[in-house]
N, C-alpha and C positions, 0 to 999 in steps of 0.2 A: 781769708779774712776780707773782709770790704774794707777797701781803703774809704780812707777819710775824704781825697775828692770823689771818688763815685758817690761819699753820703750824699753830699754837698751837691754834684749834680742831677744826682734823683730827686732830691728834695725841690731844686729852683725847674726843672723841664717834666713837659708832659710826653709821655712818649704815646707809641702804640703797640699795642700788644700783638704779636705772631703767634697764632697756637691753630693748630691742627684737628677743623673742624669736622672730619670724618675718620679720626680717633677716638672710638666712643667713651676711653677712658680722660682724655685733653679736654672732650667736649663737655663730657659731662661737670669738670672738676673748673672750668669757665665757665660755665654758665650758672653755676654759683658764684662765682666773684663778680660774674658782670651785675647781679642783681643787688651787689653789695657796694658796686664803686660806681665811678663817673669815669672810669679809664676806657678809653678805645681799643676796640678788639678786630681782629681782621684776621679771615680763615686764610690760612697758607698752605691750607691741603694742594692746590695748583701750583706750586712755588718751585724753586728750584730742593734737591732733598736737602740742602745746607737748614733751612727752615724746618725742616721734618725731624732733624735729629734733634732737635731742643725747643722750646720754649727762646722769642726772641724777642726784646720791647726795641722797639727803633726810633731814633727820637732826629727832629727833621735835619739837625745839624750833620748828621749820620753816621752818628754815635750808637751803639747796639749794646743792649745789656743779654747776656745769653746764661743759660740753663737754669743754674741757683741764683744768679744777680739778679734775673730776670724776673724769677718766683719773690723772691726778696722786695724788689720794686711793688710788685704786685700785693701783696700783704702788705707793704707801708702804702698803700692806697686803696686799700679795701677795709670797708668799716668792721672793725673785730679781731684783725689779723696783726696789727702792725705791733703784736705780742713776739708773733710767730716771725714777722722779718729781723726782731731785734735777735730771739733767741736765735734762731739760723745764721746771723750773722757773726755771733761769736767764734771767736778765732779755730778752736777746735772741732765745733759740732758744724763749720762754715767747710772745714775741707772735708768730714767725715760725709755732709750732706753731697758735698759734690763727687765724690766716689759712688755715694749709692746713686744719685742721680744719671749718672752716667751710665750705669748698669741699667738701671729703668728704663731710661728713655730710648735704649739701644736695642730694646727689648719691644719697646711699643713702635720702633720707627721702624727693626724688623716684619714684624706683627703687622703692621698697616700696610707695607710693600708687598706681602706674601697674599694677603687674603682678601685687598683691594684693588 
């Protein structure tokens, strides 16, 4: 479940977005959001892998929202989405998203190590 201060500090800071620009499935799924928000996005494909296994928003005080916070964040800042950050934030469908995400992303960070 999203605690009540991460609402709080997604809502007051801007962060930046970490996502993995030679991920053809990351890239393509940002590059609809960037067309839909004002958030900053920066490829982390050169990064250390800690950024490669998840989706990371990093905000300057260096505080980091990672995997479904981070998706979450991104949907309450993209026009049309902040449906989808409420519903993924409920307590239930919040930890179920963070198991399958887990699996996905472990799946795509393998995937991009093997075949790039």
């Amino acid at each position: 479940m999203i605690r009540k201060k991460d609402k709080v500090f997604m809502e007051k800071n801007k962060g930046t977005v970490l996502f993995n620009e030679k991920c053809s499935v990351c890239n393509f799924e940002i590059q609809h959001y960037k067309k839909r928000s004002s958030l900053q996005y920066t490829d982390c494909s050169n990064m250390d892998d800690k950024y490669l296994k998840a989706l990371h928003v990093q905000f300057e005080d260096g505080k980091e929202l990672i995997g479904v916070r981070a998706f979450i964040y991104v949907w309450n800042n993209t026009n049309g989405y902040k449906w989808l950050g409420k519903l993924i934030g409920l307590p239930i469908i919040f930890q179920l998203s963070q198991l399958l995400y887990a699996v996905i992303a472990r799946l795509l960070f393998w995937r991009f190590k093997i075949f790039n």
